[in-house]
N, C-alpha and C positions, 0 to 999 in steps of 0.2 A: 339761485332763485331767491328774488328777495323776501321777506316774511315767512322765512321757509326753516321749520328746524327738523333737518333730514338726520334718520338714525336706520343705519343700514345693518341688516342681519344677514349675513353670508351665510347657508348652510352647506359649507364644502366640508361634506364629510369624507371619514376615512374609510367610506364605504367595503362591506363585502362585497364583492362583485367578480364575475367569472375573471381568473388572470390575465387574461392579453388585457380587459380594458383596464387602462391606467388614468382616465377620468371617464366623468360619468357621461352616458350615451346620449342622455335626454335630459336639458337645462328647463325646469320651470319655473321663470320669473313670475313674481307675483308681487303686487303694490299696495298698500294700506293706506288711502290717500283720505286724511280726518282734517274736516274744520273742527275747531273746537267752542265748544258752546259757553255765551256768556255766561258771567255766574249771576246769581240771581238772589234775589233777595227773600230769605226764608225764615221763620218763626225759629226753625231749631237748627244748629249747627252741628247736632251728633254725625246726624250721616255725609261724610266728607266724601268729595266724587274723587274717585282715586284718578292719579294721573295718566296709570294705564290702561283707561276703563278701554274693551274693545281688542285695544295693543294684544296685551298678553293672552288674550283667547285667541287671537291669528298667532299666537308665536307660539305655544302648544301646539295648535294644531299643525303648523309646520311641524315641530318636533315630532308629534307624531304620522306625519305623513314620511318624515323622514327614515322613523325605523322602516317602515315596507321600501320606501325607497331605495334603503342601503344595497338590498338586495336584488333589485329590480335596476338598479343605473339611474336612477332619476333622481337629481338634485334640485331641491324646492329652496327658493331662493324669495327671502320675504324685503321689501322696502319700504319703508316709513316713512311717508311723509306728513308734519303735524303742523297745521296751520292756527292762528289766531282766528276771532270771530271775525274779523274786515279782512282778512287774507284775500288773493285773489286764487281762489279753488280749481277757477276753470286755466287759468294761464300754466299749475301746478300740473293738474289731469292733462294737459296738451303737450307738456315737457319728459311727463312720466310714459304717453302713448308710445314714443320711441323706441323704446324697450319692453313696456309691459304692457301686453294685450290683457289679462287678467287682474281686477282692481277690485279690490272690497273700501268701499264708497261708507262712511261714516260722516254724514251729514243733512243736514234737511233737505224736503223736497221739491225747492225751488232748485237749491246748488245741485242736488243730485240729476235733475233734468239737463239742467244746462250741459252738466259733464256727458253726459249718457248721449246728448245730441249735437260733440263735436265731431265735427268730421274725423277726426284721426283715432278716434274709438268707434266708428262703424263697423260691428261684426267682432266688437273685442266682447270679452265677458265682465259684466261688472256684476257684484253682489251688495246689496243693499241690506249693511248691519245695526243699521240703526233708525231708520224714518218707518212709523206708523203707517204714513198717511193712507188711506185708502182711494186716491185716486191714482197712486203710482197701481197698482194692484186691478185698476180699469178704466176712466178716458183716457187718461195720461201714463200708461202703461208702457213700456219700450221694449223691444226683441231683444236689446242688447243685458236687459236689468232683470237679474231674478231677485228674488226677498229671501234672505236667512232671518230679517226679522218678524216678530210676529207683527200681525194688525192687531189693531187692540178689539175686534168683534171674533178673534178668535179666542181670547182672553175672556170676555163678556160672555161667550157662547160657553164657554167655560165653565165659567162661574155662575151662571145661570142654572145648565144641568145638575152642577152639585144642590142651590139652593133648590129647586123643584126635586128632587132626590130626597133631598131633607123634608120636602111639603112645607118648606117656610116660602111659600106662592103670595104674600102681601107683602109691600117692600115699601119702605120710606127712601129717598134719594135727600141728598146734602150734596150741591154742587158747589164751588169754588167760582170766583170771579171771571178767573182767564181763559182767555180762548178757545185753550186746550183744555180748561179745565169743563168746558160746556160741551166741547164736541167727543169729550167722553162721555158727561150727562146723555148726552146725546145716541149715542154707541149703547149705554145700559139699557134706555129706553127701546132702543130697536129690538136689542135680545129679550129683554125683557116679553115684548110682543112675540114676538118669535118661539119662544117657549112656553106663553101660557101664562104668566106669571103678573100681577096686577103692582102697579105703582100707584099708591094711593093717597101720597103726602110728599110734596117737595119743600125744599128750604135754598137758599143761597146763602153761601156763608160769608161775612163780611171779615173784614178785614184789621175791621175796628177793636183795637183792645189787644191784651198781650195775653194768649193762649196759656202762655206757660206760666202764669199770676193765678189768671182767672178762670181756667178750663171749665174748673169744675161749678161753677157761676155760669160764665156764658151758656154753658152746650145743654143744660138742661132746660134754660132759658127759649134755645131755638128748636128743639125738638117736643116741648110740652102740647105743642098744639098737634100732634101729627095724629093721625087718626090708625084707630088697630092696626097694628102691623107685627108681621113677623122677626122680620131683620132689617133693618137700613142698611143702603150703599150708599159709598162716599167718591164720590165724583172729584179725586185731588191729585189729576195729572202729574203735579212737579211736586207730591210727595211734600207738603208744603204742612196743613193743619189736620190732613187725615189723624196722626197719631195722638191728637188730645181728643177724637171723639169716641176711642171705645171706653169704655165704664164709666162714662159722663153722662150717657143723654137721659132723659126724665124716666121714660121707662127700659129695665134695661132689658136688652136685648141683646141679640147677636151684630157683629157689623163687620159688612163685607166689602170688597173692592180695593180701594187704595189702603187699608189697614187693615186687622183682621184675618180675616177667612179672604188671600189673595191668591188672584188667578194669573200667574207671570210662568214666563217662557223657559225660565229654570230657578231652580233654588237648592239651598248647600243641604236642604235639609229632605233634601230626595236622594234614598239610600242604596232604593232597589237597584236591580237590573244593569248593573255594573257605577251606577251613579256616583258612588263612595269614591271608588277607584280615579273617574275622572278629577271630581272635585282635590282627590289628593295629590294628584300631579299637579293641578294648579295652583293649589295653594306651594309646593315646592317648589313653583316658578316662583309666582307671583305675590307669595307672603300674604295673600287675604282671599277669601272667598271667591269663587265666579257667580257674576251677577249675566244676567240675563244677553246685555249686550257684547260679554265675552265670550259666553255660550253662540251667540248668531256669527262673531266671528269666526269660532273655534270651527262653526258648522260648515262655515265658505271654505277656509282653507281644506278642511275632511270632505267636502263635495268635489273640491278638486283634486285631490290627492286621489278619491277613487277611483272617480274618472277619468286621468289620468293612468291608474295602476291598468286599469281592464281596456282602455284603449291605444296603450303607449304611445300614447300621443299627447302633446300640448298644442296643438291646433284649437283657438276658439271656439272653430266651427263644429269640429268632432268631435271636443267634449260638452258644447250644448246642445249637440245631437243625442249625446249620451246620455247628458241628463234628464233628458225631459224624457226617454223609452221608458217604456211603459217597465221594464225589469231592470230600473233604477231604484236603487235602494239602500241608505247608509242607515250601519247601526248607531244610534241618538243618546244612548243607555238613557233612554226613556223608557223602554218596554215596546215601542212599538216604531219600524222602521220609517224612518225620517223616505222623503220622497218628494218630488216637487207637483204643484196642478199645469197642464200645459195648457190650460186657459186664460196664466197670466201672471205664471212663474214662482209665485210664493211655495214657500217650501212648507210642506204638511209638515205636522209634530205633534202629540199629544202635550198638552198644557197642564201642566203640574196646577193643581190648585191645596194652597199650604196658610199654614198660620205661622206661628214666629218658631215655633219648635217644633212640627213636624207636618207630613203630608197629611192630608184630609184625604184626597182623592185624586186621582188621574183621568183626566177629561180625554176624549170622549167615553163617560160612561155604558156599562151593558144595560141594553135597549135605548140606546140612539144612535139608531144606522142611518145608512145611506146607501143608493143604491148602486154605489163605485165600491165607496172609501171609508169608513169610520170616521175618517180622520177630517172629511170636508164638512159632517156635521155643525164643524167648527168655523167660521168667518163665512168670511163670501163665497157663495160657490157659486158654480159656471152661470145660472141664469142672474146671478145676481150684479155678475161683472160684466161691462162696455169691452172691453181688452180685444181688439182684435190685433193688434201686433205679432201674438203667436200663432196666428190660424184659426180655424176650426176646431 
């Protein structure tokens, strides 16, 4: 395959397994199929994207699908395939359908469409570890695509609960130029409504001038004008100039969203409820931290591993059967069991909301129910998603 830098992880273990069998009974091929994303031009170079970002939270979580496995006969079998940004993804996905009905999809939600709607993955299972978007989630939804990663309105919904929790309810926004950086503006604003909560001052941030010179000039500069508020959020998708606005702006305050007091899908500094435990198997893979999109990995591979253990089966059909029952349920060592909605397959999760050294709070807070879930609180729920690919 050309443009293709394939790294293959065999888990042929030397399993326990009852003595007649001399391999294992049931083979689960599983495919890790990643475009890789341009790099992009950013104010500060500290935070370097690691090369296995994604990778190494599917290959823990094989490892650990493989301890129950040793036992049970079932050999999880992980394949990497890592494209450049002009790769062809779909010719990559139609060569891998051959062998692997089960793919965790690392890439945006144009390429991820296109994969999801070739004919030779009708009826496979793919898991979506890394695209946001919220319309995979409802017009453009697919029977074949669940989400291990979060939306970012589950995130917002988040971070929202805690600042209403705090009674810091006036909020100044700082949004960033780009696309992404607006249709999270965007995103705050909805939750914002959603909870009650008043935006009272916006700014755009430009791009003019070097952050890391003039921080402390600029940003008092652009927030002088904002009117009473509690805490500002900062609307900085790609992690870009969020980190020169906390102790910068005129009055000071608290600052939430992309720095600060954040609302993300995991963090090394969530302790509880076995959290420590996972994070130190990863860092003994993988020599650094798990970041959020090896957490949504690590979750694809553990959604299949269960489903797989309780139905001994790697039929696509059977274990999306399984996942969506209603007494599906993996533990997340989040504190509260991981689960998918069958209105359009994103996977429930309580949302750590943290600062740079420790948890703040664990979203969904107590007194904000639902009348399922806890946990739907959080993003879009059923009336709020198109999705009819999975049913009623």
């Amino acid at each position: 395959m050309k443009q293709t830098r394939r790294i293959i992880h065999a888990a042929f273990l030397a399993a326990t397994v009852p003595l007649a069998a001399s391999a294992a009974d049931l083979v689960v091929p599983v495919a890790y199929l990643r475009l890789e994303e341009p790099p992009r031009a950013v104010l500060s170079n500290l935070d370097a994207v690691p090369e296995d970002l994604g990778l190494a939270g599917a290959d823990l979580g094989r490892a650990d699908n493989a301890t129950t496995g040793s036992f049970m006969g079932h050999d999880y079998q992980l394949t990497t395939v890592s494209l450049p940004p002009e790769g062809d993804v779909v010719a990559a996905a139609r060569e891998l359908a051959a062998g692997h009905r089960i793919i965790l999809a690392d890439m945006h939600a144009e390429r991820l469409l296109a994969v999801a709607d070739l004919p030779e993955l009708e009826g496979a299972l793919i898991f979506n570890v890394s695209s946001e978007a919220p319309r995979l989630r409802s017009e453009d939804c697919r029977a074949n695509v669940f989400h291990t990663a979060t939306e970012a309105s589950m995130r917002a919904d988040a971070l929202m609960q805690v600042l209403l929790a705090k009674r810091w309810t006036t909020l100044a926004l700082i949004e960033g130029e780009t696309d992404d950086d607006r249709a999270l503006a965007e995103t705050y604003r909805a939750s914002a409504r959603k909870f009650g909560l008043k935006i009272v001052s916006e700014a755009e941030w430009s791009e003019a001038g070097d952050l890391r010179r003039f921080a402390s000039r600029e940003v008092p500069l652009l927030t002088q004008g904002f009117k009473d508020h509690d805490a500002v959020l900062v609307a900085d998708a790609g992690d870009d100039f969020a980190r020169y606005i906390e102790h910068n702006t005129f009055e000071p305050r608290p600052v939430a969203g992309a720095t600060g007091l954040m609302p993300l899908a995991w963090a090394p500094v969530v302790e509880q409820w076995g959290a420590a435990q996972l994070q130190n198997r990863f860092e003994a893979l993988a020599g650094r931290d798990m970041a959020p999109r090896d957490y949504a990995a690590w979750a694809a591979m553990r959604v299949v591993g269960e489903a797989v253990t309780r139905t001994n089966s790697a039929d696509p059909g059977a274990l999306r059967d399984y996942i969506l029952a209603d007494d599906f349920e993996l533990a997340g060592f989040q504190g509260r069991p991981l689960s998918f909605r069958q209105w359009n397959g994103q996977m429930r999760q309580p949302i750590p909301v943290v600062n740079a050294r420790a948890l703040v709070e664990s979203a969904p807070l107590d007194g904000f129910e639902h009348q399922f879930n806890p946990l739907d609180s959080l993003g879009m729920d059923r009336p709020e998603s198109t999705c009819t690919a999975f049913g009623d």
